[in-house]
C-alpha positions in Angstrom: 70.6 118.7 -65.7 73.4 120.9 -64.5 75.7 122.9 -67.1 78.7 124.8 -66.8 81.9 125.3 -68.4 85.1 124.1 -67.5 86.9 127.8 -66.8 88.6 129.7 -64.9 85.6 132.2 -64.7 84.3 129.2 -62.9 86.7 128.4 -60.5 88.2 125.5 -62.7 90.4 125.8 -66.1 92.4 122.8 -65.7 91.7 119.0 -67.4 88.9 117.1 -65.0 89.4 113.4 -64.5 86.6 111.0 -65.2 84.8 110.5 -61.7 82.1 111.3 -59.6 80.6 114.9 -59.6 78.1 115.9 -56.5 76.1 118.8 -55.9 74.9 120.9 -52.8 73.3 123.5 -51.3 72.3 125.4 -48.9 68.6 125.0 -47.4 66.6 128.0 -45.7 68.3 127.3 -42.8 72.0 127.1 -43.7 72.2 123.1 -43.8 74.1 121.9 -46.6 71.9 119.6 -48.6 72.8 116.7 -51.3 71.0 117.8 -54.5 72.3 115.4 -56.9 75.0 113.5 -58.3 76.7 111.7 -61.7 79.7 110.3 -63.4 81.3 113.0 -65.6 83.9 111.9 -68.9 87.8 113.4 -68.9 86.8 117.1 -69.4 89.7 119.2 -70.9 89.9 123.0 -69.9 87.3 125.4 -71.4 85.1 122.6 -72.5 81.1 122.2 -71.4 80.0 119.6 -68.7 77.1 118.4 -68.7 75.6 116.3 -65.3 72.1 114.9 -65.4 71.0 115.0 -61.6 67.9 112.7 -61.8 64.2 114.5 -62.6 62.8 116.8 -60.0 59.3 115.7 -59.0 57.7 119.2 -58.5 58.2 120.1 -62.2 56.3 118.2 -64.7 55.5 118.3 -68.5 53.1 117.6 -71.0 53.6 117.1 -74.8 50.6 117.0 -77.5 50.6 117.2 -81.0 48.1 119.5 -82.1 48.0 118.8 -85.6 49.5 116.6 -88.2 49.1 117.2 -92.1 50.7 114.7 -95.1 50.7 115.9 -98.2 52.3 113.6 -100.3 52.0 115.0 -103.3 54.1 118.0 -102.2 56.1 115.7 -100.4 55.3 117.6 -97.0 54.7 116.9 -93.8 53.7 119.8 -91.1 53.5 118.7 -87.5 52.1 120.9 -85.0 52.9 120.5 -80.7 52.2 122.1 -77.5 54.1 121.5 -74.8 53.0 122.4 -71.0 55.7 122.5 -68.2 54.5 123.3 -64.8 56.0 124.2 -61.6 55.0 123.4 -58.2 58.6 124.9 -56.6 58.3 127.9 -54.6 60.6 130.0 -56.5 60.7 130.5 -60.4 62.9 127.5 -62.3 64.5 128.0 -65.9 63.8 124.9 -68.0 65.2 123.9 -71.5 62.5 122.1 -73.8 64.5 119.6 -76.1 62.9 118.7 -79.2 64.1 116.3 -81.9 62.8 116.5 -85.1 63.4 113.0 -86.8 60.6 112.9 -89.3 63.1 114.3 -92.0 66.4 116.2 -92.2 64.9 118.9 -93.9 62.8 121.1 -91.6 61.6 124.3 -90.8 60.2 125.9 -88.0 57.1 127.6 -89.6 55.4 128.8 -86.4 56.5 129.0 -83.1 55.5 130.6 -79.7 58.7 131.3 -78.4 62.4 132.1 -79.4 64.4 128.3 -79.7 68.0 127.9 -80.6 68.6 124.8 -83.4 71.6 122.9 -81.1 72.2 120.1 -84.0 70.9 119.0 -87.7 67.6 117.5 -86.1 67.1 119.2 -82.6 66.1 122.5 -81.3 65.6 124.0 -77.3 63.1 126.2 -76.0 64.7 128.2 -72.7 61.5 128.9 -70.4 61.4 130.1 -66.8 58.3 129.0 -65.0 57.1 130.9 -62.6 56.8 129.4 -59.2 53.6 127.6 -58.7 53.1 128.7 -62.4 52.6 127.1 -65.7 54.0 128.1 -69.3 53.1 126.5 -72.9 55.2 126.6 -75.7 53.7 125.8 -79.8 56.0 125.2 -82.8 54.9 124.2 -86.5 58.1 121.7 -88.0 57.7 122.4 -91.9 58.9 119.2 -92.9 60.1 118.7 -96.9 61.3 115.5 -99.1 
């Protein structure tokens, strides 16, 4: 997924047409290299773009819930995950982990491993970096009420 914001800090600031967006870069011996592409929406000025590139195959992921409680008396549920994200890339990567938290729309975080930032009513995002040839694990509690 590539981000950025329609600006004129960003070399833009003026309405984008729907279309194709591509993305490259230069290798480690100054070649320009294809790195991705996708279809973007009109995008007015100062608004965020969001282009999903296709997955990289030298990063992977692992989700596990670690424990699952349902007290219905309470009317609670708490949900417990671990999430592994590993890097095989020779330079560090900075990852979002998306979570969606659709048993109920009340929720809390009750635990958590890292710092996340709630993006909507029912999801929340981790920000990692991975360090190359590393591995990082993130744990969060949802507190879940009725």
């Amino acid at each position: 997924m590539r981000e950025f914001t329609n600006s004129e800090a960003n070399h833009l600031g003026m309405p984008l047409p729907k279309g194709r967006v591509r993305f490259y870069r230069r290798n480690d011996d100054g070649q320009i290299e294809f790195t991705g592409e996708n279809v973007i929406d009109h995008t007015p000025r100062d608004e965020k773009v969001r282009v999903y590139t296709g997955n990289a195959f030298d990063l992977t992921g692992e989700r596990r819930r670690t424990d699952y409680r349902l007290d219905t008396n309470r009317q609670t549920i708490d949900e417990s995950f671990e999430i592994k994200v590993r890097n095989h890339k020779k330079e560090p990567v900075e990852v979002r982990v998306v979570e969606h938290l659709y048993r109920w729309i009340t929720w809390d975080i009750s635990a958590k491993s890292d710092p996340y930032r709630k993006t909507d009513s029912r999801t929340i995002e981790f920000p990692m970096t991975i360090p190359s040839d590393g591995e990082k694990a993130i744990t969060y509690t949802a507190h879940y009420t009725w």
